[in-house]
C-alpha positions, 0 to 999 in steps of 0.5 A: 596807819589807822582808821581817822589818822593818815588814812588817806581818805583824799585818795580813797574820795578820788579813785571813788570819784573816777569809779562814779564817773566810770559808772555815768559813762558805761549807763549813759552809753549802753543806753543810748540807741546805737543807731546814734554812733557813727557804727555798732563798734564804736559803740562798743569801743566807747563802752570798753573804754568806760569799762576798763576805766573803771577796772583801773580804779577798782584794781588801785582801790583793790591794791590800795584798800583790800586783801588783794593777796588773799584766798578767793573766800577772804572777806576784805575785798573792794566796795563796789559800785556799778550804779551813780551814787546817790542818798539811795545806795551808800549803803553797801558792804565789801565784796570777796577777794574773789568776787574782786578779781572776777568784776575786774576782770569782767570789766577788762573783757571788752577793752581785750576784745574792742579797745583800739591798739596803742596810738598814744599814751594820753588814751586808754589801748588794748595793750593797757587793758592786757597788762593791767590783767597781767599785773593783776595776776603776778601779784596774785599768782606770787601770793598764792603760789597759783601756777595757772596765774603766773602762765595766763600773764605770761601769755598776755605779756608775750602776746602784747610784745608779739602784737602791740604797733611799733609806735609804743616801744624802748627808747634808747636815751632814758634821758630823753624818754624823762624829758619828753614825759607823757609824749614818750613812745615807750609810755603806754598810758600816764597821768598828764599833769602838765602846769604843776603850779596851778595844780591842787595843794598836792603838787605841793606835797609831790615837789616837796618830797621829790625835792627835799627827799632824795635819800632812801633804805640804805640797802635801795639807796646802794642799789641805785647809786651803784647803777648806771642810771644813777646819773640820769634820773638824779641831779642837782636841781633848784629845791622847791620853796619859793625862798629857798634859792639852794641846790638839792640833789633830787630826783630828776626823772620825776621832778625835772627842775622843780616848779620854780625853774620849770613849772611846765616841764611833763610832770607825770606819772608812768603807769606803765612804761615798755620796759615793764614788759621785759621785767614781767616776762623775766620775772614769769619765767623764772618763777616757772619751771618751763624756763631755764636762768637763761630763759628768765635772764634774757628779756632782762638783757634785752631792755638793757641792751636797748639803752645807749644812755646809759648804757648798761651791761648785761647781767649774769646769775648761775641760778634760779636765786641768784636770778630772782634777787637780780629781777628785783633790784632790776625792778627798783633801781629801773622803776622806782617812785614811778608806779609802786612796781617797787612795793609790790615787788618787795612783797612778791620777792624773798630776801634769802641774802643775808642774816637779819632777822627779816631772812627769808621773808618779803623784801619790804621786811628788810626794807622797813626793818623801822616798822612792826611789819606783818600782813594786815599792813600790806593795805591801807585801812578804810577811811573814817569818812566811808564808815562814818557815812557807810555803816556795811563796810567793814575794816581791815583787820588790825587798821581800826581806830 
């Protein structure tokens, strides 16, 4: 992708926009005298739950756009913004990779310390604001090698599976945890997209591609056919066009059964689901010397063990390589298309299994062995439309025009 061609600039527009609305929020509350709230901690909850709202977007944008896995001096960090736009303030270059993360971070403080427990996954909780600084620290701890990382998520990870309410838990059927969508109790927080046929033109692009694109990488396609969950999260469904009356084989989990036969089924995306937990804290430790296999292996069997449909038996691995590449596939065939958990995997996990050229470097070398792939691509580029309109923001190396 480059700058003006694919550059993604209707996403880019959308996270800015939630980013704007974020800011009107956090102003327009800090402002208001807190005699006007029902208590001072309602005013402070409101605020948090502004402030993490904004640390969503700015960590998407941060994934999405910037250097994420950069040391703290890289320059290519996020463009931000903590004031309303206006003709006034376009103007404004990249902040560090560093500076970043601290901002982030900065923004997921309050939601740690006033946001309410889990209720539902319709709103924002504690639980969101504490792995959402988990996600953000594995994959800055995996790039950077930074040990201090990788403990501080797992603290947060074993923390929320040791305080989090009982409500937000693994359901024991996978079917009907995709069958009830955003209702779902192991759902911590999700997109509820409800009626997709009065959705904008995107819906189009999600039940198109769902729908008539249901092959993938031959070696993820192998995985996932050789897994239990196969039969579950695939199906043979009606295809989306409204005069193509055939059967393709599609995947369910997301697609349901298309707008045509169910255009009020919970289309959804799942922003994290209780199952991530277990892959992160198997993950944590075994890239930490702390920990045995054993250790590493067992959350990974203790999500298996909860499911009854399918149901799935437990892994084994004889060593700390064996075991890292049994995450990863756990990862992609237990989350795929569902939150891009997959991508950032397959730049976190080494692929030492084979001899292609792409041994001995990022999983998504191997994966799109039909790209010239190299570091720059792991982000998109600026879109045109910023650095038409902002002439301070700089471009990712090797993504301009």
């Amino acid at each position: 992708y480059k700058e003006g061609s694919n550059d993604f600039g209707a996403i880019w527009q959308s996270w800015y926009g939630l980013v704007n609305s974020a800011n009107a929020a956090v102003i327009a509350l800090t402002n208001l005298d807190v005699k006007l709230y029902p208590s001072p901690e309602t005013k402070e909850a409101l605020i948090a739950e502004a402030r993490c709202m904004r640390a969503w977007a700015y960590a998407n944008l941060f994934w999405m756009f910037g250097h994420w896995w950069e040391a703290d001096d890289c320059a290519y960090g996020i463009l931000y913004r903590d004031q309303m736009s206006n003709l006034s303030n376009l103007q404004v270059p990249r902040i560090t990779v560093g500076e970043s993360y601290q901002k982030i971070f900065e923004d997921l403080e309050p939601g740690l310390k006033y946001l309410p427990d889990f209720t539902t996954p319709r709103y924002l909780s504690k639980q969101l604001a504490q792995v959402l600084k988990a996600k953000l620290l594995l994959n800055r701890g995996v790039m950077r090698g930074d040990v201090q990382d990788l403990k501080d998520a797992l603290d947060l990870v074993l923390t929320v599976k040791k305080d989090a309410p009982g409500s937000w838990k693994m359901e024991a059927d996978l079917a009907e945890m995709y069958e009830k969508g955003w209702e779902s109790g192991e759902v911590l927080w999700t997109r509820y997209m409800g009626d997709i046929t009065n959705c904008a033109w995107s819906e189009f692009t999600y039940s198109y591609a769902i729908g008539y694109n249901n092959t993938y990488y031959d070696i993820f396609d192998g995985w996932i056919k050789e897994d239990p969950r196969y039969t579950v999260v695939m199906d043979s469904v009606r295809a989306p066009e409204t005069w193509d009356t055939k059967n393709v084989w599609a995947l369910k989990k997301l697609y349901h059964g298309g707008r045509n036969d169910t255009p009020d089924a919970p289309y959804t995306a799942y922003y994290f689901r209780y199952a991530e937990l277990y892959l992160m804290e198997a993950e944590l430790k075994a890239r930490l010397d702390d920990y045995s296999v054993a250790d590493a292996l067992a959350p990974l069997n203790e999500m298996r063990s909860k499911r009854t449909n399918p149901v799935l038996p437990a892994l084994s691995a004889s060593s700390k390589k064996e075991l890292l590449r049994t995450i990863f596939r756990e990862i992609c065939v237990e989350q795929f298309l569902e939150n891009g958990s997959e991508y950032f995997a397959s730049l976190r996990f080494i692929n030492d299994t084979d001899a292609s050229p792409a041994q001995n470097k990022p999983w998504i070398y191997t994966l799109k062995q039909d790209v010239d792939f190299s570091a720059d691509k792991y982000c998109w580029p600026i879109p045109e439309a910023e650095r038409l309109k902002n002439k301070l923001v700089d471009q990712n190396p090797g993504l301009g025009k």
